[in-house]
N, C-alpha and C positions, 0 to 999 in steps of 0.2 A: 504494500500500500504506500501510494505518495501522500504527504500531508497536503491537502487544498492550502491554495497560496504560496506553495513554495517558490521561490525566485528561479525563474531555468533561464533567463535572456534578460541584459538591459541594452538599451540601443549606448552605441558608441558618439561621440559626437559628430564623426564624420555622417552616419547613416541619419541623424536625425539633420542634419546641415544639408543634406541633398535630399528628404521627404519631400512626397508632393504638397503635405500637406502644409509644412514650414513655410514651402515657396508659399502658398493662398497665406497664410497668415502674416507672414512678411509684406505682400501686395496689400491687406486688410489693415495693416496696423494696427492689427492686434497681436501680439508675440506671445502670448501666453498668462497665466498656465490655461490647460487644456479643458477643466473645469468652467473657468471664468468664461472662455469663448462660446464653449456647448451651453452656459446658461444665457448667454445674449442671443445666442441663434434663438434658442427656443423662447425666449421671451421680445422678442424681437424678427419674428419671423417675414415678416414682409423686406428688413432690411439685409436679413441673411440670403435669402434667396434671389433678391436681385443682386447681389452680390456676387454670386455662383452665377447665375445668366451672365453678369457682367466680366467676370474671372476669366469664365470660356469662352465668351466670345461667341456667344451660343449664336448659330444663324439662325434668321429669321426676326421678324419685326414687333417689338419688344409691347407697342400699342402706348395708349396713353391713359388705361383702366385702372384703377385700384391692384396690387399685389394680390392681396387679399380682401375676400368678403363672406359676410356670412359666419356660423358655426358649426359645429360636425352636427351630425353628419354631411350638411347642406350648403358645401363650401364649393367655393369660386377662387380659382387661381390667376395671376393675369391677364385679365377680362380686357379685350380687344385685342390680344396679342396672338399674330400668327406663326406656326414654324413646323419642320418636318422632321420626324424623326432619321428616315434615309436621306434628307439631305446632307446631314449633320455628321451621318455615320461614313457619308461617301465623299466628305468635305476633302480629304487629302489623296494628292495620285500616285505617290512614289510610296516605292516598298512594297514588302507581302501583306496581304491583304488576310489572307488564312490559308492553312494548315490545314488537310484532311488525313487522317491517316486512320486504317484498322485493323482490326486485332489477324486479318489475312494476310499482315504484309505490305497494300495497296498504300499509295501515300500520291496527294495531290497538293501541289502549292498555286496559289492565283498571286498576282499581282494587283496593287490597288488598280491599274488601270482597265486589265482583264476582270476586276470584280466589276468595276463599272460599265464596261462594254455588256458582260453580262446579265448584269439586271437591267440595261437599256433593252439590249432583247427580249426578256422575261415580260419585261413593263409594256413591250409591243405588243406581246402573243397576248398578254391579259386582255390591254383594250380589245383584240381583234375577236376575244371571248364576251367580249361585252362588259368587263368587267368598269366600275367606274367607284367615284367616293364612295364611302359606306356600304359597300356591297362588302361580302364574307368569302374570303381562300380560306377552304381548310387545306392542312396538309397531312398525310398520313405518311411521314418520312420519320428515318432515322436522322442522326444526326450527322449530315453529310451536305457539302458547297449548293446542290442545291435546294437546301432547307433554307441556307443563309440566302441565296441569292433569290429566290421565289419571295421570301418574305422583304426581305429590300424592295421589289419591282410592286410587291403589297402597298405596304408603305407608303411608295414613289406617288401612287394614286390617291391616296387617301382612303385606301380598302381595308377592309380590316382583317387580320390574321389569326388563324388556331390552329394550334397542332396538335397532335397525339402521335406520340410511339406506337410502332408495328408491333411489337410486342402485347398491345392492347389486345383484349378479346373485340369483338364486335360490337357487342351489345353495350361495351362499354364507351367502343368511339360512338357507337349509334346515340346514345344517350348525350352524348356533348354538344355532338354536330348537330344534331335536327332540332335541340333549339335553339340553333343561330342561323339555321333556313341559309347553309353557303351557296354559291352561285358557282361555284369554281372547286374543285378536288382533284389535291394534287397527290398521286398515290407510288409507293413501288410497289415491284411484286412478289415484292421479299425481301430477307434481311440474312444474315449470319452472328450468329453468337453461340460464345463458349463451345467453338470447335463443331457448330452444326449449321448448316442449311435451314431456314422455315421461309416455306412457301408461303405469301400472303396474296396468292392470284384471286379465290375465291371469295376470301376473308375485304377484298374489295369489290368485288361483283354484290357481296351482301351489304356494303354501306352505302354503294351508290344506288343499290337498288331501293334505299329507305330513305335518303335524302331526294325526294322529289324538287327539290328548290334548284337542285344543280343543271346547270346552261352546259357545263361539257366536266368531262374526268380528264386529266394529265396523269398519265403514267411513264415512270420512269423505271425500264429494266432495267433493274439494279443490279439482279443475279446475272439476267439474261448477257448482260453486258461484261460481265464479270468469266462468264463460264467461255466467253469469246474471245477473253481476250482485251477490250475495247472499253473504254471510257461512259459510263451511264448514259452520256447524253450522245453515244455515238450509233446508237441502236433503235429501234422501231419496237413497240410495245406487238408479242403474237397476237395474232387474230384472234387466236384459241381461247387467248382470255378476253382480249376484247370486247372480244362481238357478246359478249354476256351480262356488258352495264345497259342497261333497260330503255336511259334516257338520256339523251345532250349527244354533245358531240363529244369522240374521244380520239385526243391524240396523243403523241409521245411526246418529250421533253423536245426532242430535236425540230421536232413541231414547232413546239411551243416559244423557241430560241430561234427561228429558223430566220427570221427578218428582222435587220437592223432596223433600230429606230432613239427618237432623240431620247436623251437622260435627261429629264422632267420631273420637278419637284411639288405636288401640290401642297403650297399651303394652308395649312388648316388651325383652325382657333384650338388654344392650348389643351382642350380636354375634350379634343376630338380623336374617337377611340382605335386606337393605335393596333389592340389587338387581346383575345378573349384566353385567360385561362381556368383554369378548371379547380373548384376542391377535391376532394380524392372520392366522392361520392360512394365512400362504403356503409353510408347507413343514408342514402337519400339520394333524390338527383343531384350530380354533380353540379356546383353553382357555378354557374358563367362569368366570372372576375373581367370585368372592363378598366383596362390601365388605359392612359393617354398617352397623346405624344409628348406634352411638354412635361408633364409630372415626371415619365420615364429617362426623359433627356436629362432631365437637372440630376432627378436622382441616382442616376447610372454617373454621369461627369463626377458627383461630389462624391461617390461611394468608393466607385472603382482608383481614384485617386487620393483620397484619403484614406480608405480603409485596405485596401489593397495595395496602396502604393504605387499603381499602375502607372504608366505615360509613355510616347514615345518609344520605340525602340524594344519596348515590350514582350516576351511572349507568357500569353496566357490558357492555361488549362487547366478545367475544372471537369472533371468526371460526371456527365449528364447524360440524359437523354432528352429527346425533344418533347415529353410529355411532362417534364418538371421546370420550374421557372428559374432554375439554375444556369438552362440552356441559351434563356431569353437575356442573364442577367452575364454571361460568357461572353455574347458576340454582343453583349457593350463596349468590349474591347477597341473595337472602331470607334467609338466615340472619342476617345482618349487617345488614339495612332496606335493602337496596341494590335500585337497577331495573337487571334484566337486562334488554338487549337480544337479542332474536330471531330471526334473518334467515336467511331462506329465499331462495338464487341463487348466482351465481357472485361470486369474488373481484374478477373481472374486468370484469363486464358492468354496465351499457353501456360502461364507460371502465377502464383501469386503475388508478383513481385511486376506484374503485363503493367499498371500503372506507371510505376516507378520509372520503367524502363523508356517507357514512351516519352517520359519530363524528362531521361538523358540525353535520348536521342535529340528532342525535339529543340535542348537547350532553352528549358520555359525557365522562368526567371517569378514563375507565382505559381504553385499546381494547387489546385482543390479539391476535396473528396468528402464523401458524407463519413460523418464520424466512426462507423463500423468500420471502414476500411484500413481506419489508422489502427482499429483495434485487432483486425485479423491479421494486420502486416505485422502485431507484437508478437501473439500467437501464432505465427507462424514462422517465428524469428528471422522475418526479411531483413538484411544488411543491405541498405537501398547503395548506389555505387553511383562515380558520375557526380553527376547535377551540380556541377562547376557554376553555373549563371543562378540555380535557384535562389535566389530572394526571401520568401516568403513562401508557406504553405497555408494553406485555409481549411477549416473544417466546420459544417454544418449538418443541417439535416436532424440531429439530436443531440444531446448533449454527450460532449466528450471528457470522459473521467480523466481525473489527474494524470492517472498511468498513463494514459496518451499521449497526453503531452508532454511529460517525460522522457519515454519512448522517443517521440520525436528531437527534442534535446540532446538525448544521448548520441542516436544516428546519427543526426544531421546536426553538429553543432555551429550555434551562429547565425539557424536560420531561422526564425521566427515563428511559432505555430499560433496565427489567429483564429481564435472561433468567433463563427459568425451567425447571428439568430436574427431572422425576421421571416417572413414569409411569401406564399403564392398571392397572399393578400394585397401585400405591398411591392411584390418583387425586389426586393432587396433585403439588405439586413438593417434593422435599427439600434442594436448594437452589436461591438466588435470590437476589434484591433488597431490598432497605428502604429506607425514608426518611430512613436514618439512616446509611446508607454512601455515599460516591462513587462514580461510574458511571466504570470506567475502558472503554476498547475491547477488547472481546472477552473478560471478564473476569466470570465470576457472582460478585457478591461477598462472599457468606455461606452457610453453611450455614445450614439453616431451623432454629429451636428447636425440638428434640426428637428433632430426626433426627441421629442419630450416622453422619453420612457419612466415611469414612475410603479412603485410598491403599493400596492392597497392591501388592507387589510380588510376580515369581514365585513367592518362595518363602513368599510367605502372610501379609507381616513388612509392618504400615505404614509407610509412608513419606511425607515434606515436602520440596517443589519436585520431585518427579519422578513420571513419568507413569506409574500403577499402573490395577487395577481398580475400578472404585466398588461398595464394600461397605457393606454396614449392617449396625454390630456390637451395633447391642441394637435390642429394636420400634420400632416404632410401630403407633397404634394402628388406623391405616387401613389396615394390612397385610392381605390377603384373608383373612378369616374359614375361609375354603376353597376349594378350585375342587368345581365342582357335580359328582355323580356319582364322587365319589374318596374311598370312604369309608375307604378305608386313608391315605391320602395323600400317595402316593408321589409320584402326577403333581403336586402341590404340590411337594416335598421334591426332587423332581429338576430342578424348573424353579428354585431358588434356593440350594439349600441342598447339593447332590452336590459341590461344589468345595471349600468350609470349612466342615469343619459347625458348625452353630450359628453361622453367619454369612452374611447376604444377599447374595449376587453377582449386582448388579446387569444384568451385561452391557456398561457402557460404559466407556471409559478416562476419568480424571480426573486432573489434577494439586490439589495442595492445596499451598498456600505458607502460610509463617507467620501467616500474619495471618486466616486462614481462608478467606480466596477464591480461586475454582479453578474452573479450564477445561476443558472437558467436550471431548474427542476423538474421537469418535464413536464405535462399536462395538466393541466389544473380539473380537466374535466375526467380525468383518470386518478383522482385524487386517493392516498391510502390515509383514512381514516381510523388509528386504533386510540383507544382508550381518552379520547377529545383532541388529540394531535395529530392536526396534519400534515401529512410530509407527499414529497415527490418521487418518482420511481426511479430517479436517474440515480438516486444513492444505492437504492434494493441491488438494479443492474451493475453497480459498480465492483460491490463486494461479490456477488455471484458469480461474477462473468469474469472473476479472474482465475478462476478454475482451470485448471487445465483439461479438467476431465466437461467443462459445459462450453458448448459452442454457441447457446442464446438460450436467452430467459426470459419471459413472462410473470408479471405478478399483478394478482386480483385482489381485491379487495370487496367483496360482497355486502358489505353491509348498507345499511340504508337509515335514512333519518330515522334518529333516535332507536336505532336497532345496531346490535353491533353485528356483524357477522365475521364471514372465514376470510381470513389469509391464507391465498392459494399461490405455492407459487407452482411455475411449468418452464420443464429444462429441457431442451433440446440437447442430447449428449454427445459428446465429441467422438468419432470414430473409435470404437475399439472401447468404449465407458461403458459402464451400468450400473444404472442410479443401486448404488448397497446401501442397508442400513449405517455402515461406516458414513457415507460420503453425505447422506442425509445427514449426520449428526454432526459434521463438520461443516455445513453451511450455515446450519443452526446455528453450531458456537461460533463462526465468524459473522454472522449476521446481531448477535445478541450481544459482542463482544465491541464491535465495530462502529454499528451503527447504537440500538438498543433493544430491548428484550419485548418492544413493542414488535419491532421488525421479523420476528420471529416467526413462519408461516408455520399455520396448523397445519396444512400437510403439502407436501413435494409430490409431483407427478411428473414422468416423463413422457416428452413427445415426439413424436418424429419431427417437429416445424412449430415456428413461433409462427404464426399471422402476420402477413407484413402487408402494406399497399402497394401498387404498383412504382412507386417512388424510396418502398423501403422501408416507412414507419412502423414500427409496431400497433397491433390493432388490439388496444387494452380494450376501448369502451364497447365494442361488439363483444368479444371474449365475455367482457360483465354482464350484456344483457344477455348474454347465452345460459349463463351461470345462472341467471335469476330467471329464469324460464321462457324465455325468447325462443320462438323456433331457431335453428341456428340459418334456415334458410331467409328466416325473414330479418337476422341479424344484421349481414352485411350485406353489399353486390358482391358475388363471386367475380364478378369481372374488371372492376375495380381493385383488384386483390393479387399479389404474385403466387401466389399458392393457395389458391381458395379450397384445395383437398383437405389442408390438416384440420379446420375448424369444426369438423365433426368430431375431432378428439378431448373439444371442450366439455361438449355436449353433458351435462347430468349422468345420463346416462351411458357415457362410456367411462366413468369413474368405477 
């Protein structure tokens, strides 16, 4: 066990002398400390954020509107002012543009000026599809050149964008895409991962046959093109699968690219919707998350640049897929001259170390990954090799235990481990790291500028050093414009805003200590409640899950108002393990010992699989209504889910 807080990193002066962020603070005349700044953004919000428009030089025409108006939910950001998000991102011509590379070997480099010729063609083939402002592209691509460059030539229009991962079942992209009625579907006919082939020919004949709204399907042979030999977009989509979408026209990518035409920027007023993403819909329909253009621009420039460090010269990778908003929040990268990196495959494949190896080769100077992967690289004692330019590493997704960060310290030392929390809500994180704070163990160390993150306790009342809700008590400006289809906006207004009004409730536990950094507990709506103390799950998984004999854990908490009930937990066992009464009684005493004797579950069961979403979270609050008598079919969507098999192992009835 590492002690929370321990000291693993202080920046040097040279590193905090060349931050991006120092430079903005040096231009603001404000030098510090880093407190004092973060409370004038947020109390001063109208002067901070023209500031960041003013810093970058943001294109587009600034208007002569109010910053701000109004209050949450029902806020206006600079009102008269117009601008583009692809114009912005395609602002510079020299250099690599981006990086594609995947887990087969394949690797593609563009240049800014070939990404720009590119989505000039893109933005042709759309208009010649009819497409125009506010019409819907989905995309059903991995993450590959033309995911980025389909959504640029989106963009370029004023159309709005959503994607989902080929990995998705159907019913789950069905579920997304038919309530934003797109006009445009852009599909492959498959993908490869973790060393296999999956056909997804059919799997799109079945979405476009249920989006009636679609003018035409674009298919890109991804495999087909692959198995030839040839470049995606050098190939013709078969007949065979074709001739089996029902309605519109369909053509190939090469179609779709096939006539030049001018690179054209509409501009559009600032919270005109950029593009739609999704919550993980495993207990409901997925909600439609509306970001804008200008919300995203600011917040992307001030994020990626202060929190990340990013600028010029750049290379950036973050381990995504195009169905999580990590992916959206990567090829920010252009905003800031930075080269995203691409990659389509497994974390894992060929080695468990396929990550690591990718940031050598690829000389990325920031790599990202959801917090599980830093913890299997422990467990699996990766010695990462290389990564001469690394910088910085990021970790999000859940909460990463001290050990990890440690872990990272020890491998890699000198180079930074930020963890990073915000969400699909905001597309970003609102708090994090800089290069101007200390990395302690298991400790985010700031809140981001602009975001007024705050502790509440039951009774609604902030609070310092104790474990409350995470709320945001004024905007920001990447705040969903709306969710799609909610023209009252209630289904916004119940999803943040039903608990304090005129204040954002997050969903997660947080502590915040004096000095502004704080420790994210995991779910506040997966809350363990024993004997009037509530705690978060992210301590339970910490001591658990350094087992060598558990490869992931689960923990229930059953009880209910004013009723106490069981403490369950559920281990997934590590190859070659079996739960013994030994091993039971050693997570007990390190759970009782560790944490406290509250922590102590009444009883251990072993599973083949934790429940995870297709993004990876664990799924505590279906597990509880299963526990408490929920069909398990009506608990979650199966398709929404990476492993919807194991969740009949919750079931009552298979105890």
């Amino acid at each position: 066990m590492v002690a929370e807080g321990a000291l693993l990193w202080e920046p040097s002066e040279e590193v905090v002398a060349k931050a991006g962020l120092t430079r903005y603070l040096e231009w603001l005349g404000r030098p510090g400390p880093y407190e004092d700044v973060w409370r004038w953004s947020v109390e001063h919000p109208g002067e901070f954020w023209t500031s960041i428009w003013d810093y970058f030089d943001v294109v587009g025409d600034r208007g002569d509107g109010p910053v701000l108006s109004g209050t949450m939910p029902d806020v206006t950001w600079f009102e008269g002012s117009t601008l583009n998000y692809a114009e912005n991102a395609l602002r510079r011509t020299e250099g690599t543009a981006v990086v594609f590379v995947s887990e087969d070997g394949a690797r593609q480099e563009l240049t800014r000026d070939e990404l720009r010729e590119e989505v000039a063609r893109v933005r042709a083939g759309l208009v010649r599809l009819g497409v125009r402002r506010g019409d819907r592209v989905a995309a059903y691509l991995p993450s590959i050149p033309q995911a980025l460059i389909a959504f640029l030539a989106t963009a370029s229009l004023g159309a709005i964008w959503s994607a989902g991962s080929p990995d998705f079942g159907v019913p789950s992209i069905v579920d997304r895409f038919k309530q934003i009625e797109p006009k445009v579907l852009i599909a492959v006919d498959g993908y490869h991962y973790n060393g296999k082939t999956y056909d997804r020919s059919d799997a799109v004949n079945e979405i476009a046959a249920q989006l009636p709204t679609l003018r035409a399907t674009v298919w890109i042979p991804y495999l087909a093109a692959l198995d030839e030999g040839r470049a995606p977009q050098q190939a013709e989509p078969a007949e065979a699968h074709t001739r089996q979408v029902p309605h519109g026209e369909v053509i190939g990518w090469e179609g779709l690219r096939a006539e030049e035409g001018p690179l054209e920027f509409e501009r559009v007023p600032f919270g005109h919707p950029l593009w739609i993403l999704y919550s993980s819909g495993t207990t409901g329909l997925p909600k439609p998350i509306v970001h804008g253009h200008g919300g995203v621009v600011l917040e992307h420039l001030k994020s990626l640049t202060f929190q990340q460090d990013i600028g010029e010269g750049d290379v950036f990778f973050w381990y995504t897929t195009t169905g999580w908003m990590m992916w959206n929040y990567l090829i920010g990268a252009l905003l800031v001259g930075a080269t995203p990196v691409l990659y389509d495959g497994a974390a894992t494949y060929p080695s468990p170390a396929a990550l690591w190896r990718i940031a050598d080769s690829e000389k990325v100077t920031y790599f990202g990954v959801g917090a599980p992967y830093i913890m299997a690289s422990l467990k699996a004692g990766i010695h990462p090799e290389g990564l001469e330019r690394l910088r910085g590493i990021g970790s999000t997704g859940s909460p990463l235990p001290p050990e990890g960060f440690a872990w990272v310290a020890s491998e890699l030392p000198g180079v930074p481990l930020g963890s990073f929390s915000g969400g699909t809500d905001v597309c970003t994180g609102f708090v994090g790291a800089t290069m101007l704070h200390p990395i302690r163990a298991g400790v985010i160390p700031c809140r981001a500028l602009g975001a007024k993150v705050e502790s509440y306790d039951s009774t609604g009342k902030p609070v310092v050093g104790e474990v409350g809700e995470l709320v945001l008590t004024a905007p920001m400006p990447s705040m969903p414009v709306m969710f799609w289809n909610d023209p009252d906006g209630r289904r916004y207004f119940e999803s943040y805003f039903d608990v304090y009004p005129g204040v954002w409730r997050h969903g997660d536990w947080i502590k915040i200590d004096e000095d502004g950094s704080c420790v994210i507990y995991g779910r506040s709506d997966s809350t363990l409640n024993r004997g009037g103390v509530r705690m978060g799950t992210s301590e339970f998984y910490r001591v658990v899950e350094r087992f060598d004999e558990i490869a992931d854990s689960l923990v229930i908490d059953t009880g209910q108002l004013g009723q106490e009930g069981r403490l369950l937990l559920y281990v997934t066992l590590a190859e070659g393990a079996t739960l013994t009464d030994s091993l039971q009684r050693t997570l007990c005493d390190a759970l009782r010992k560790e944490l406290s004797p509250r922590h102590v579950p009444n009883e251990i069961h072993a599973v083949p699989g934790i429940p995870r979403t297709l993004s990876g979270k664990k799924l505590e609050v279906p597990v509880r209504k299963i526990l408490l008598g929920t069909p398990v079919e009506q608990a979650a969507n199966p398709d929404a889910m990476a492993n919807p098999e194991v969740l009949r192992h919750f079931s009552p009835a298979a105890e």
